[in-house]
Structure formats: structure tokens, C-alpha cells
VODOMI-314062 format. One record per residue (C-alpha): residue number from 1; residue in one letter; y, z, x. Coordinates in nm, 3 decimals. Each point is the difference from the previous one (the first is absolute). Example, Ala and Ser with C-alpha at 12.3 -4.5 7.8 and 13.67 -1.06 7.14 Angstrom:
2
1 | A | -0.450 | 0.780 | 1.230 $
2 | S | 0.344 | -0.066 | 0.137 $
end
This chain:
438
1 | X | 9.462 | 7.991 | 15.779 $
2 | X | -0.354 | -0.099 | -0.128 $
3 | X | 0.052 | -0.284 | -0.274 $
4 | X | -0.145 | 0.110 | -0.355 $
5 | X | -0.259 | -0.168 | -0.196 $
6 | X | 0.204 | -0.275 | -0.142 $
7 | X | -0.275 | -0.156 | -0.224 $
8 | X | 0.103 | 0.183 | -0.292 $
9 | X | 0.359 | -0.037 | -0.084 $
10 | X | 0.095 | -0.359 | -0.153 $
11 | X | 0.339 | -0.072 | 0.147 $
12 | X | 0.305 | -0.084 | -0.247 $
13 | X | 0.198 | -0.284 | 0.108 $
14 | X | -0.156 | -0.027 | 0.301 $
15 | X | -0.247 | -0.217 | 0.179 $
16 | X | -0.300 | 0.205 | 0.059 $
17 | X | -0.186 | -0.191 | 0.222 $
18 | X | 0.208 | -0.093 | 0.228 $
19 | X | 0.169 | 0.354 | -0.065 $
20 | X | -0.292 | 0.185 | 0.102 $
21 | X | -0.093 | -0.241 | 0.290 $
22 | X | 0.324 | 0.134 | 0.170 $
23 | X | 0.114 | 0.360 | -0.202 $
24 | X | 0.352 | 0.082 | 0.042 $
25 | X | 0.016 | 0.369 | -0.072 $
26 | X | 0.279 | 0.231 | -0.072 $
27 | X | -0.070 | 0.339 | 0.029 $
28 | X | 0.340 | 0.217 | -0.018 $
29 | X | 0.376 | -0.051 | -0.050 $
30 | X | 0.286 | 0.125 | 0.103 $
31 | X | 0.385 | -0.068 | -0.022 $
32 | X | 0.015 | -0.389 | 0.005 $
33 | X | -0.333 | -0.043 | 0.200 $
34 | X | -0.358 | 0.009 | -0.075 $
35 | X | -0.281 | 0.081 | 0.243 $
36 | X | -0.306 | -0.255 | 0.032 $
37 | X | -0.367 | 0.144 | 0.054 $
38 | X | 0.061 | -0.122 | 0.360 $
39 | X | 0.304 | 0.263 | 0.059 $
40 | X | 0.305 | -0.253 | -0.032 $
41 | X | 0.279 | 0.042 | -0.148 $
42 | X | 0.092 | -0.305 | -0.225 $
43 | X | 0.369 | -0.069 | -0.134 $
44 | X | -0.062 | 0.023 | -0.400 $
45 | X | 0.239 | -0.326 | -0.091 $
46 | X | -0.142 | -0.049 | -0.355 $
47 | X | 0.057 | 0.373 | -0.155 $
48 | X | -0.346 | 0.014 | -0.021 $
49 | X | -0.044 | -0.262 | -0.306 $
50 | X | 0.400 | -0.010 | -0.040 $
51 | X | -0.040 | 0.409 | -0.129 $
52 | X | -0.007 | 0.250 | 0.240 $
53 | X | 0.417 | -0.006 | -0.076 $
54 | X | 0.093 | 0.321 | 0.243 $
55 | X | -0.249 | -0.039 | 0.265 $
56 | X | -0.342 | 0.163 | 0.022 $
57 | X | -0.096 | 0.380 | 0.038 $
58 | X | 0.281 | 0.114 | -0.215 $
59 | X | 0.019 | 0.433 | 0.051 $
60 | X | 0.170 | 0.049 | -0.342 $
61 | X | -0.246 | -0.250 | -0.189 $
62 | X | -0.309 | 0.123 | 0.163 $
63 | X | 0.134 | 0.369 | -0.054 $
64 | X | 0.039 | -0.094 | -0.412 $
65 | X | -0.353 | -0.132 | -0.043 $
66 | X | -0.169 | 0.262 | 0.185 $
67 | X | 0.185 | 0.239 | -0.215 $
68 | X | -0.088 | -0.163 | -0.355 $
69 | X | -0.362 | -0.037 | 0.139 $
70 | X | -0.010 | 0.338 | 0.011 $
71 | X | 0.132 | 0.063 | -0.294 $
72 | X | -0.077 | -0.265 | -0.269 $
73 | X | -0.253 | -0.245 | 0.133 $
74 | X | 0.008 | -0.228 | -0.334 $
75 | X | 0.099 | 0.026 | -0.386 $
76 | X | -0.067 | -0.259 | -0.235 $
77 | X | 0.276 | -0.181 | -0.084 $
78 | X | -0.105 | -0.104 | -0.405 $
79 | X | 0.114 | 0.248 | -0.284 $
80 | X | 0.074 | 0.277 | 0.360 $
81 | X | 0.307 | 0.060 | 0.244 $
82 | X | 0.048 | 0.140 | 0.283 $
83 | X | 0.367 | 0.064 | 0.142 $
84 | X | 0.039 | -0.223 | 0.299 $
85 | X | -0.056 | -0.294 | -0.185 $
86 | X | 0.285 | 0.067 | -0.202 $
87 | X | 0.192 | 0.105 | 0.289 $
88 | X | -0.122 | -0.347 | 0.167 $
89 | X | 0.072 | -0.240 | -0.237 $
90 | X | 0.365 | 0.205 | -0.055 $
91 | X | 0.116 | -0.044 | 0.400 $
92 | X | -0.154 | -0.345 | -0.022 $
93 | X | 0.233 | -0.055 | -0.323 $
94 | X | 0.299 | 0.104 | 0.165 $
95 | X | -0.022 | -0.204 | 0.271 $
96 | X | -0.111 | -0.321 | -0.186 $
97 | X | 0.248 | -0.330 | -0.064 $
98 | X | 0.233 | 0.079 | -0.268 $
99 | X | -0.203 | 0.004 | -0.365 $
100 | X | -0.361 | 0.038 | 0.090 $
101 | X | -0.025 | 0.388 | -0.104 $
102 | X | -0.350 | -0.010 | -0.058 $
103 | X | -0.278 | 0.064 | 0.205 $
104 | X | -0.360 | -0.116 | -0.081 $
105 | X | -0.224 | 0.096 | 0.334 $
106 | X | -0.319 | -0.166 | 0.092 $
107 | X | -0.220 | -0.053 | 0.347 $
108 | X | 0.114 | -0.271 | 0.183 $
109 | X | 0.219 | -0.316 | -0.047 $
110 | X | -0.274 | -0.231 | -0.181 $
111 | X | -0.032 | 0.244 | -0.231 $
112 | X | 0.403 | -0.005 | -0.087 $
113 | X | -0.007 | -0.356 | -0.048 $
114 | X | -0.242 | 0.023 | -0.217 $
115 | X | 0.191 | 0.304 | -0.185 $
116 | X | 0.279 | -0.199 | -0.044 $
117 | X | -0.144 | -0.320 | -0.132 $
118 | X | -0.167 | 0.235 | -0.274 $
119 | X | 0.335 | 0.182 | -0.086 $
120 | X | 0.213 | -0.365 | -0.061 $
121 | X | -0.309 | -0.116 | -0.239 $
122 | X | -0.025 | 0.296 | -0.116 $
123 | X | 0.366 | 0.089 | -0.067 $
124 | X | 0.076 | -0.342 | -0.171 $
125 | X | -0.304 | 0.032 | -0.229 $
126 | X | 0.118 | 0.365 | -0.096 $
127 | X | 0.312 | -0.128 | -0.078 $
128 | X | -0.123 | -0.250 | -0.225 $
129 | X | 0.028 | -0.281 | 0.223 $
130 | X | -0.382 | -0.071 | 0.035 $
131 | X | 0.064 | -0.362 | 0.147 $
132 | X | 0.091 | 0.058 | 0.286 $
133 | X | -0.293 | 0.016 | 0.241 $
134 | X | 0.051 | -0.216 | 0.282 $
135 | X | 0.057 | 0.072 | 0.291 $
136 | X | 0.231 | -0.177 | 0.288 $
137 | X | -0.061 | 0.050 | 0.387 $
138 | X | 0.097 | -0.186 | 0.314 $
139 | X | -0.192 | -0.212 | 0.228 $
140 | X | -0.071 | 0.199 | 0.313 $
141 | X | 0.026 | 0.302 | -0.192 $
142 | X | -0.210 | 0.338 | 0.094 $
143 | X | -0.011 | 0.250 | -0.217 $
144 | X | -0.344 | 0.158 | 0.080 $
145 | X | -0.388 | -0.073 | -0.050 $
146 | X | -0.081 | 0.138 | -0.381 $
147 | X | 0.003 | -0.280 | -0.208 $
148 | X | 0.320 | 0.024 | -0.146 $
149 | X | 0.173 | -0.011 | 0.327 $
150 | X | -0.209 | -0.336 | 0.103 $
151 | X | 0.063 | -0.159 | -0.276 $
152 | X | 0.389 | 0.041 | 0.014 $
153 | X | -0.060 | -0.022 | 0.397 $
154 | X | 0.049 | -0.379 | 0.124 $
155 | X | -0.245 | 0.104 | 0.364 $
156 | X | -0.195 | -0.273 | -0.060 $
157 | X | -0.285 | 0.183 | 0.258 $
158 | X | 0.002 | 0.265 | -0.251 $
159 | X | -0.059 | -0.223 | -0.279 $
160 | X | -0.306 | -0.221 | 0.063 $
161 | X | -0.254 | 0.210 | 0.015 $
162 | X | 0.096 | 0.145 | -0.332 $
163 | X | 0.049 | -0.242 | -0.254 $
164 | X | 0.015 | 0.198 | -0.279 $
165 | X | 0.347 | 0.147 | -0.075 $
166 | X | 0.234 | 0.049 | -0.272 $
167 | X | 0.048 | -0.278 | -0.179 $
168 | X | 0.376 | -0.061 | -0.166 $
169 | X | 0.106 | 0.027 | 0.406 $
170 | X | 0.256 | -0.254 | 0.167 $
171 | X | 0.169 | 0.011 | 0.376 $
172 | X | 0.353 | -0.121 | 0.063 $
173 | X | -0.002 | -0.172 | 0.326 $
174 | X | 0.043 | 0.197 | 0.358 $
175 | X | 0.356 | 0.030 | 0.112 $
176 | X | -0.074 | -0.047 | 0.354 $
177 | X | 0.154 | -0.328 | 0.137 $
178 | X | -0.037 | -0.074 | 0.362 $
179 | X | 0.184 | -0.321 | -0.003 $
180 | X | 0.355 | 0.160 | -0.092 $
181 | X | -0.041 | 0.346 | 0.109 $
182 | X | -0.200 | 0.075 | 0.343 $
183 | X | 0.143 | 0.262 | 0.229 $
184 | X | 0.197 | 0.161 | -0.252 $
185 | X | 0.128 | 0.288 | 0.022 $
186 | X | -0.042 | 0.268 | -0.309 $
187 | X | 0.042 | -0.220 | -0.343 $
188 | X | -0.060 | -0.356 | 0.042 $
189 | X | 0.293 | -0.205 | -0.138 $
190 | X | -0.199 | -0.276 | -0.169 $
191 | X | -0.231 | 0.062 | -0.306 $
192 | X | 0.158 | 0.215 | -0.243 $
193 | X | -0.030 | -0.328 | -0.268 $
194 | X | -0.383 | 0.058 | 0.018 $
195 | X | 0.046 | 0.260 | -0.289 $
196 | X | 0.100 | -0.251 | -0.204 $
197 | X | -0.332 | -0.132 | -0.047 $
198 | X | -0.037 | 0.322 | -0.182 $
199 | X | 0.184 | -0.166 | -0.250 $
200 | X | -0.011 | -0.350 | 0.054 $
201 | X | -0.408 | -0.038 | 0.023 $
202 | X | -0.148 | 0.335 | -0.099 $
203 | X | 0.141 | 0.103 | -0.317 $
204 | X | 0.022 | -0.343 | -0.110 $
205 | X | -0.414 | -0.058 | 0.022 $
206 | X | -0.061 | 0.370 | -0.136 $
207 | X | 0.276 | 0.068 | -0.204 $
208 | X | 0.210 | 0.302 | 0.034 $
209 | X | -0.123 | 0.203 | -0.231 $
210 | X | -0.350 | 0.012 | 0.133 $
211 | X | 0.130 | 0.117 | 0.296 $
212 | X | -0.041 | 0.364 | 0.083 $
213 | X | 0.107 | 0.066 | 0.364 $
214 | X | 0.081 | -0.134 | 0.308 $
215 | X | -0.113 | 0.156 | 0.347 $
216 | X | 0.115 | -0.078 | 0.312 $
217 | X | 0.001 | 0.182 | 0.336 $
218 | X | 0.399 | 0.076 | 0.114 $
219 | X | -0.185 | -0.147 | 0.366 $
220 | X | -0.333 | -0.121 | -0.011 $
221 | X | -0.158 | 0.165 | 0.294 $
222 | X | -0.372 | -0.019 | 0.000 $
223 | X | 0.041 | -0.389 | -0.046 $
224 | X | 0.265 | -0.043 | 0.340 $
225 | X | 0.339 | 0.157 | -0.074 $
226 | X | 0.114 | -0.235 | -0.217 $
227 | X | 0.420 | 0.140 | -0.087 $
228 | X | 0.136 | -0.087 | -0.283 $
229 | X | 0.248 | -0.244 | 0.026 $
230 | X | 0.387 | 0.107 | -0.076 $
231 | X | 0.074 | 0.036 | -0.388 $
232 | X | -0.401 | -0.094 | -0.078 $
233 | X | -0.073 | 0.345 | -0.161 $
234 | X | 0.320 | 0.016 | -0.162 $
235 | X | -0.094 | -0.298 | -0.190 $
236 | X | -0.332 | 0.119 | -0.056 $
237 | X | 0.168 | 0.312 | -0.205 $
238 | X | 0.211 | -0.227 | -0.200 $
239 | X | -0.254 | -0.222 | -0.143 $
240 | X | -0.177 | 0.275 | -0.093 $
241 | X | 0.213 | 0.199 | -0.168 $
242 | X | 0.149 | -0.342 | -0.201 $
243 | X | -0.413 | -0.054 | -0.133 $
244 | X | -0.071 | 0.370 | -0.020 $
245 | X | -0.245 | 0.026 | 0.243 $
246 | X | -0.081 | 0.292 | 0.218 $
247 | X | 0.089 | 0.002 | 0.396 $
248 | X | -0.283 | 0.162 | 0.220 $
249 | X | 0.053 | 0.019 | 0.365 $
250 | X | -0.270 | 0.117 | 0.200 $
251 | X | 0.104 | 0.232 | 0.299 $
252 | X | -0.299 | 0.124 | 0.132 $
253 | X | 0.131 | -0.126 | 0.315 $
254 | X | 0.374 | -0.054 | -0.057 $
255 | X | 0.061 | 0.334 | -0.126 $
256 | X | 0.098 | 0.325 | 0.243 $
257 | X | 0.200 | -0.115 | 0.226 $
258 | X | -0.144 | -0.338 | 0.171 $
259 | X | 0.266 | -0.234 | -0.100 $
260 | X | 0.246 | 0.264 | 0.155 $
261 | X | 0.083 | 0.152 | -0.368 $
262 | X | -0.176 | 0.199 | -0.250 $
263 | X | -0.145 | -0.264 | -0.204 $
264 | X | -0.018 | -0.385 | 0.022 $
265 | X | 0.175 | 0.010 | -0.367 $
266 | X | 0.314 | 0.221 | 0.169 $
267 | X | 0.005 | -0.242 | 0.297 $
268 | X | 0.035 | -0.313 | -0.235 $
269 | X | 0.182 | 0.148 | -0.235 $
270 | X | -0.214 | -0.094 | -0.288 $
271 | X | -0.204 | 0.268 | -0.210 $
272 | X | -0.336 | -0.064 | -0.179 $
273 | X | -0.165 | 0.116 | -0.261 $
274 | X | -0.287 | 0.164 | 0.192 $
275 | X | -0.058 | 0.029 | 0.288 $
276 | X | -0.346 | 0.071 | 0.239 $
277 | X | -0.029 | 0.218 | 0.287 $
278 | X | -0.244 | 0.172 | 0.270 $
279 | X | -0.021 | -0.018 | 0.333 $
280 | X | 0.277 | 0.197 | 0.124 $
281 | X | 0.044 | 0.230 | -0.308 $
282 | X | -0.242 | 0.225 | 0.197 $
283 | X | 0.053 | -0.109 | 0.311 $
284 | X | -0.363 | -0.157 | 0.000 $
285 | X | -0.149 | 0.376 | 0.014 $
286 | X | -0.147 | -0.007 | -0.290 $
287 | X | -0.088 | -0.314 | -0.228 $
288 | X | 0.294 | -0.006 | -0.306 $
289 | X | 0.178 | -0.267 | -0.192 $
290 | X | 0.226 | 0.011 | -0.311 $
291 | X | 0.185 | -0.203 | -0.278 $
292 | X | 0.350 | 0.060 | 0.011 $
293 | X | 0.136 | -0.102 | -0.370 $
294 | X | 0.362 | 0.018 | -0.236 $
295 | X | -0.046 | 0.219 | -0.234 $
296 | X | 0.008 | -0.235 | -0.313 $
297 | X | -0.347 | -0.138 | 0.094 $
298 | X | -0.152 | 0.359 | 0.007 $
299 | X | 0.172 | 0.131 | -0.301 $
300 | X | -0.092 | -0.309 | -0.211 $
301 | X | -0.376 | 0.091 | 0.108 $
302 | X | 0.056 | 0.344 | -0.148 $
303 | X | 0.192 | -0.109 | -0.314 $
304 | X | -0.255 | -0.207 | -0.105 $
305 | X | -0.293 | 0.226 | 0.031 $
306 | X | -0.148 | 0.250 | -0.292 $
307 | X | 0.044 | 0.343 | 0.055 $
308 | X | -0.223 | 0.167 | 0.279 $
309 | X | -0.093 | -0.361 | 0.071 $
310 | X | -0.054 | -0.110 | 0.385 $
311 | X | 0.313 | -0.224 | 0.007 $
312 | X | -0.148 | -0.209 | 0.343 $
313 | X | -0.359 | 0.008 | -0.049 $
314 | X | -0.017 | -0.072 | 0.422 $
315 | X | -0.048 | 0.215 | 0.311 $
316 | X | -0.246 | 0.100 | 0.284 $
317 | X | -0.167 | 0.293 | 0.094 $
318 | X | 0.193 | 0.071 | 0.319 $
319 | X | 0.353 | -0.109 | -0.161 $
320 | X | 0.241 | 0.277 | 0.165 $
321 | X | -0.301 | 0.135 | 0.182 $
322 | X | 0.158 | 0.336 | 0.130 $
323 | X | -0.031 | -0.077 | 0.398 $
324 | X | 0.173 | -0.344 | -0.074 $
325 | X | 0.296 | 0.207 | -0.199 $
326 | X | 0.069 | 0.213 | 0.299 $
327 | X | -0.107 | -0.219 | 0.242 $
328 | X | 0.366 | -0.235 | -0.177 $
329 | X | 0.223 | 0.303 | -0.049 $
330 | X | -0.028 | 0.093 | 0.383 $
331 | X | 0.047 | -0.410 | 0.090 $
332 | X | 0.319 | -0.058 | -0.234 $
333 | X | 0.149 | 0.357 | 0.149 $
334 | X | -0.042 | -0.140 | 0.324 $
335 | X | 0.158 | -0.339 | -0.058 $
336 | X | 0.271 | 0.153 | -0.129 $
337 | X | 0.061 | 0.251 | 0.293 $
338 | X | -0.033 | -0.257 | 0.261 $
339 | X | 0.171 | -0.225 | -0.164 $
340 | X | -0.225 | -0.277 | 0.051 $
341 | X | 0.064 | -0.212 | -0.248 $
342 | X | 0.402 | -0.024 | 0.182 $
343 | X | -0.229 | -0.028 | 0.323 $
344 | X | -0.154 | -0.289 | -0.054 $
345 | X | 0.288 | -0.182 | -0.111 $
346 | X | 0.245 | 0.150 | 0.323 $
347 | X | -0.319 | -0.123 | 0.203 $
348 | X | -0.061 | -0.349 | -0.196 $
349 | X | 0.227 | -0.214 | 0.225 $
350 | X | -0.108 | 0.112 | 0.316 $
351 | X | -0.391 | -0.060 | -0.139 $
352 | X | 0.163 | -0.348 | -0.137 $
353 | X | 0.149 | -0.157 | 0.330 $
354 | X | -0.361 | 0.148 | 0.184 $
355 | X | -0.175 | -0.205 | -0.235 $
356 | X | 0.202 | -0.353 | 0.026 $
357 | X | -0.112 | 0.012 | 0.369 $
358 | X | -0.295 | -0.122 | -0.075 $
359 | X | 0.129 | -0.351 | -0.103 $
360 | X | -0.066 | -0.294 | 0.258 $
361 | X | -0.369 | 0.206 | 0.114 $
362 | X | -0.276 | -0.215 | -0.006 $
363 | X | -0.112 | -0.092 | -0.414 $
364 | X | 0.288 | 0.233 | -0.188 $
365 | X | 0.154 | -0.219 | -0.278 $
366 | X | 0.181 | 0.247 | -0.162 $
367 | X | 0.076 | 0.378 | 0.081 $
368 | X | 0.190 | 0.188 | -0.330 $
369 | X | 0.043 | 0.322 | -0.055 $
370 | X | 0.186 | 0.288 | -0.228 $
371 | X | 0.052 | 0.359 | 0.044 $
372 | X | -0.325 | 0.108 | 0.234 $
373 | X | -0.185 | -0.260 | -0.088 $
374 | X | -0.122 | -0.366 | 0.163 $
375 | X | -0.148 | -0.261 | -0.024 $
376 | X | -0.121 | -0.247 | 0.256 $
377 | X | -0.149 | -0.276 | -0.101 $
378 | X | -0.241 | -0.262 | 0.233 $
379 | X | -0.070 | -0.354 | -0.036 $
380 | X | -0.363 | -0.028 | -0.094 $
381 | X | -0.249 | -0.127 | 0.212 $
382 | X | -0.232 | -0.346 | -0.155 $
383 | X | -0.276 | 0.091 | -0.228 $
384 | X | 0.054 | 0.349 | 0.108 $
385 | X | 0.255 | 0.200 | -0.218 $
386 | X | 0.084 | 0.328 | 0.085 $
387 | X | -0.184 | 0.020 | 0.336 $
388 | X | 0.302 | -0.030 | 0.215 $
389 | X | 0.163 | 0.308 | -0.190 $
390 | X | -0.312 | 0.242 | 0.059 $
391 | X | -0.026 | -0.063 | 0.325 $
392 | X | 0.335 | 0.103 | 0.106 $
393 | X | -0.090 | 0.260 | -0.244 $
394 | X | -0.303 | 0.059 | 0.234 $
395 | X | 0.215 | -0.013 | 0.305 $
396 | X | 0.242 | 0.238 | -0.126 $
397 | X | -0.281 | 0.246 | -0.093 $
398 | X | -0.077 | -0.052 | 0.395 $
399 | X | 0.331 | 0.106 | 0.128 $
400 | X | -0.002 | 0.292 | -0.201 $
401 | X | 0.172 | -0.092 | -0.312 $
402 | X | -0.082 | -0.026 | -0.357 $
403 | X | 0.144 | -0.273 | -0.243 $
404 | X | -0.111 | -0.162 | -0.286 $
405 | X | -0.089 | -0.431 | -0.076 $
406 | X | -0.015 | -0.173 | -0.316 $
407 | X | -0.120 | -0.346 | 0.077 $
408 | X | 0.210 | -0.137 | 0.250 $
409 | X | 0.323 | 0.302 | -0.069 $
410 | X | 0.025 | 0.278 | 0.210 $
411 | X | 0.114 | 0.294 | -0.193 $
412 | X | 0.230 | 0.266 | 0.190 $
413 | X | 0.066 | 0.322 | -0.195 $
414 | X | 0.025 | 0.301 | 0.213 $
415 | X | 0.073 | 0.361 | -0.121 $
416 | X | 0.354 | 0.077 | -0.067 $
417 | X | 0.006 | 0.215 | 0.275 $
418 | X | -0.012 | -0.235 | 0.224 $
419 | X | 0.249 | 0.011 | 0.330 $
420 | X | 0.173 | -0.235 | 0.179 $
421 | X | -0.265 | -0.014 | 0.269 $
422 | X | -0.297 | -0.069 | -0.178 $
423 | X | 0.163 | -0.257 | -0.193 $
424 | X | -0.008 | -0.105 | 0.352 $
425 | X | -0.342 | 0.044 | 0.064 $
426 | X | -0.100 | -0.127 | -0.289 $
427 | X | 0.190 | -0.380 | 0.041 $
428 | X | -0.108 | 0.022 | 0.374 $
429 | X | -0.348 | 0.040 | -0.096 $
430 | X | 0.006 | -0.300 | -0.253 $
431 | X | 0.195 | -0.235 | 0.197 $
432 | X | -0.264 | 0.052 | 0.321 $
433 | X | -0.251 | -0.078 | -0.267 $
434 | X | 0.132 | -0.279 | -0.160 $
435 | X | 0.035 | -0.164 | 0.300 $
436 | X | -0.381 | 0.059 | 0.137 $
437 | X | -0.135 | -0.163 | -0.314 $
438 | X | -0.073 | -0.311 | 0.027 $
end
């Protein structure tokens, strides 16, 4: 194919130089495989960006959206309706982690974080509880770009360039501890005392009743797949509840199905007070997030607002944009007939003992893993973090599959589709990799 004028287009996360030097160019998908500019076929072993949950090219989701678009091509969502939203955020509902019967819907997962930070200010302050305005993340944290999620976020590279950012903000530290817990497999058994701090440091310098919530990703992904550590979130709940503080987890990437359940919250066994999604809730068709929430926080919004009042004075203008409503009825339906939810969790050992191969090639320190999901991380090379992770990034690119790097962390999150075979494939690929890097 010719390449396109690539002067325009400013590149997100990306870097555009050396990008554009050397274009790697997708330009169709099918199944679990994309198909480069050149003709290859490449092995998609990152979902996409950890969301296209059900593979790409999906009949019954394409089928949906080209039927709304033909039908109702957008409605605005303030002081109007139109029926598939409600029908959205009901299925969504039903299938959400005991509690969280709400539905707020939005555009992507930055702007759910920032949803949900807004709601636990908000819902203290409407409750008469006006103190409480800080807010607590964790150290190698991502929840998004806006500013809300960067300033909760602990990605220091996300950080830097931005120094303004809310300011009553504090991290707990990372839970990731390569000392006790490399090569683990699923939940590390060392770190759940690092919620403690929650306790022990935090609410002692801020006091308690400043606090208004507490977000924390189930898994970090973006950041490495960092898994919590046995009994860690459980903590995290009770602390808490005992200071009256609320719970978000962010599941933008933990939730539908990647941990080999539901929800992160139903595979830990621990239920927040919000919670953020995306990615998969449309199967990455069209952009959509949402703010699951209990009930209580919504209905003190609406008790403490005047009659015909806007009780959340927040939205946007594509909130439950039609296409995105149709596009995530047709994706839940299908995760529910193919089960693949159960999939990924009958398939999770297999994808497990695949990954743990990789232990003893040249520069792996650690290799964990839970549900589909991996992550390989390299020792760095001097003065030159991250390099040795995009080029076997690079070289996997090469051999025809796609994954994703995060300084020196490979990332491996495949659709849940994913058979035996191109689990495979996929290890094969990165092991020949790993071991031509140098």
C-alpha cells in the first residue's frame, strides 16, 4: 500500500519521530490476527490496548452498529433519552459485582476516573460531609490522562510534564515486590501488609475525615501487571469501611473477563464502591466507559437536590452516544453466549504454564501472570531504561506478532478467544525474540 501523508496527525503515546521513520501500519482485523500494510498476518497478543475482549471483526457487533447508524445516528444525552441507553446501562447492571446498580456512561476510561473522583467529593459534600476532599491513589497507579486520573495515577512519565494537578492528592506505595515474589504464579503471597500504610501513614498525616476515596486498580496493568498480593484488597475494604471512606476500583482493564472472571472485584472477593470501566464493555468497537455505583451514593445525589434540579451537574456530549449503546448490548450478548468469561478462566492454566517458560531466557527476572494476562519483565540495560523491552517489542512486531512494553515489562494480553495454539505461537514468538536481543 502507498503510505499516507503522516505530517498531520500528532501521535498519542507514541514516539513520532522515530514512529514515522519506520510506520508500522495495521490496516484490517480479523479473528485474533491483524493484517499489516505489507499483507502479514500478525498474532494480536495485547487485545489491541488490553480491549478488543472477543476478538476483532465481531458479525453480531458490527451487525448492531450498522443497524443503529441507520436508524439513530446521535441524541443528546442532557434533559433527552433514547431507549438503548436505558437498555445499556440495565444489561450492564445486571451483570455488574453485587451492589453497583447504577450506571453513569461516559467515552472512554479517563473520563470514568474522572467521573468517579467527582461523584465521592461530590457525594460526601451533599451529604454534609464537605471535608472530605482528598484524595488517595497508589504509586504506579494508571487511571488515565485527564487530570484527575494523573493526579491519582503514580506513572511518574505521565506526571512530569504536567505539574499541575489536584492538589489534596497522596499515593500509597506500589505493591509490587520483586525481592519476595518473582515468578509467581497468580496472587503473590507477600505484600498484603502494604495496606496498612493506609492506616498507619496516610490517614494519620491527613486525617480520616478529610479523606474522600481511595482508588486502586484490582491489577495495575498499564504500569507492568502488578497482582495484588493475597488478602491486600481485602484489607484495603476494611480500613475503609472502619474511617468511612469510599472504595473505587478502576477496571478499565480488569473488568470483562481478563482475570478469568467477570470483574476483578468478583475474582478477589472484595466489592467497591465504584467502580470504572471501558475497554471491553464494547468490545473496543466503539469508544464507551461507565461508572458503576451502589445505589446509596446516587440516591443521596437526588435527595439532596431541589425539585427539577440537575442532581450531578456533570456529563459529556457523547455520554451513551447511541452507536456506543448498541455497539455494548451486542458485546455483553456475546460474552455471555460464548461463555467467555468461563473461557478464559478453563484456558488460564494452560496460558499460565506457556508463560513460566520463559524463565532462565536471556534478561527475564520475573515472569507473573493471572487469568490471560502476563507480564514479563527485563533487566534494564545502563543509562538506557526501557530500550531492551521495545526492542523485543520491535522483534516481535518482525515475526509477526503484536505485544505491548512499558519500560522494561512486556505486557501479554491476548483476546479471550485465544486457542491453545496461538498461545503457542505467541510464547514461541517471544522466547525467539528474547533471546536475539542483546
Amino acid at each position: 500500500m502507498t503510505q499516507p501523508n503522516m505530517e498531520a496527525f500528532w501521535m498519542p503515546f507514541t514516539a513520532n519521530r522515530q514512529f514515522k521513520a519506520a510506520p508500522r501500519m495495521l490496516v484490517s482485523a480479523d479473528g485474533m490476527y491483524y493484517t499489516d500494510d505489507k499483507g502479514r498476518q500478525i498474532l494480536d497478543g495485547s487485545a489491541g490496548l488490553w480491549c478488543v475482549t472477543a476478538g476483532h471483526n465481531r458479525k453480531s457487533i458490527v451487525e448492531a452498529v450498522q443497524k443503529q447508524i441507520a436508524t439513530l445516528d446521535y441524541a443528546p444525552p442532557f434533559q433527552m433519552g433514547h431507549p438503548k441507553a436505558f437498555e445499556a446501562a440495565e444489561k450492564l447492571a445486571a451483570m455488574a459485582p453485587k451492589g453497583l446498580s447504577k450506571v453513569f456512561f461516559v467515552n472512554s476510561g479517563s473520563e470514568a476516573v474522572d467521573t468517579a473522583l467527582k461523584m465521592a467529593i461530590g457525594y460526601h459534600r451533599v451529604r454534609g460531609d464537605a471535608a472530605r476532599v482528598k484524595l488517595i491513589g497508589r504509586e504506579r497507579g494508571y487511571h488515565g490522562v485527564n487530570f484527575g486520573g494523573i493526579s491519582v495515577g503514580g506513572m511518574a512519565g505521565n506526571r512530569k510534564h504536567f505539574p499541575v494537578s489536584l492538589p489534596a492528592v497522596d499515593h500509597l506505595r506500589s505493591t509490587h515486590d520483586l525481592a519476595r515474589n518473582a515468578f509467581s504464579r497468580g496472587q503473590p503471597e507477600h505484600g498484603a501488609e502494604w495496606a496498612d500504610e493506609l492506616e498507619s501513614r496516610i490517614l494519620t498525616l491527613h486525617d480520616p475525615s478529610t479523606i474522600a476515596a481511595v482508588i486502586v486498580e484490582p491489577m495495575a496493568g498499564s504500569t507492568g501487571v502488578l497482582i495484588p498480593p493475597k488478602g491486600y484488597l481485602q484489607r484495603l475494604r476494611q480500613i475503609c469501611d472502619k474511617y468511612g471512606i469510599l472504595l473505587i476500583f478502576d477496571e478499565v482493564i480488569t473488568g470483562f473477563g481478563r482475570l478469568g472472571a467477570d470483574w476483578g472485584a468478583n475474582k478477589f472477593g472484595v466489592i467497591p464502591d465504584m467502580l470504572t470501566c471501558a475497554k471491553g464493555l464494547t468490545n473496543a468497537v466503539v469508544p464507551m466507559g461507565a461508572v458503576l455505583v451502589k445505589p446509596e451514593i446516587h440516591d443521596a445525589f437526588m435527595a439532596a437536590a431541589a425539585d427539577g434540579a440537575v442532581e450531578f451537574p456533570h456529563g459529556y456530549t457523547y455520554s451513551a452516544h447511541p452507536l456506543a449503546c448498541a455497539a455494548s448490548l451486542a458485546a455483553l450478548d456475546l460474552y455471555r453466549e460464548e461463555q467467555l468469561f468461563e473461557r478464559a478462566a478453563g484456558m488460564s492454566p494452560y496460558f499460565e504454564g506457556q508463560a513460566h517458560q520463559l524463565a532462565g531466557l536471556p534478561h527475564v527476572k520475573d515472569v507473573r501472570n493471572l487469568g490471560l494476562v502476563a507480564g514479563v519483565e527485563l533487566e534494564s540495560r545502563p543509562a538506557a531504561p526501557g530500550r531492551r523491552a521495545y526492542e523485543v517489542f520491535l522483534k516481535c512486531w518482525e515475526k509477526g506478532l503484536l505485544i505491548r512494553c512499558t519500560g522494561d515489562i512486556l505486557a501479554i494480553s491476548p483476546p479471550l478467544i485465544i486457542e491453545k495454539h496461538e498461545i503457542d505461537r505467541l510464547f514461541e514468538i517471544l522466547a525467539s525474540a528474547l533471546r536475539e536481543t542483546e
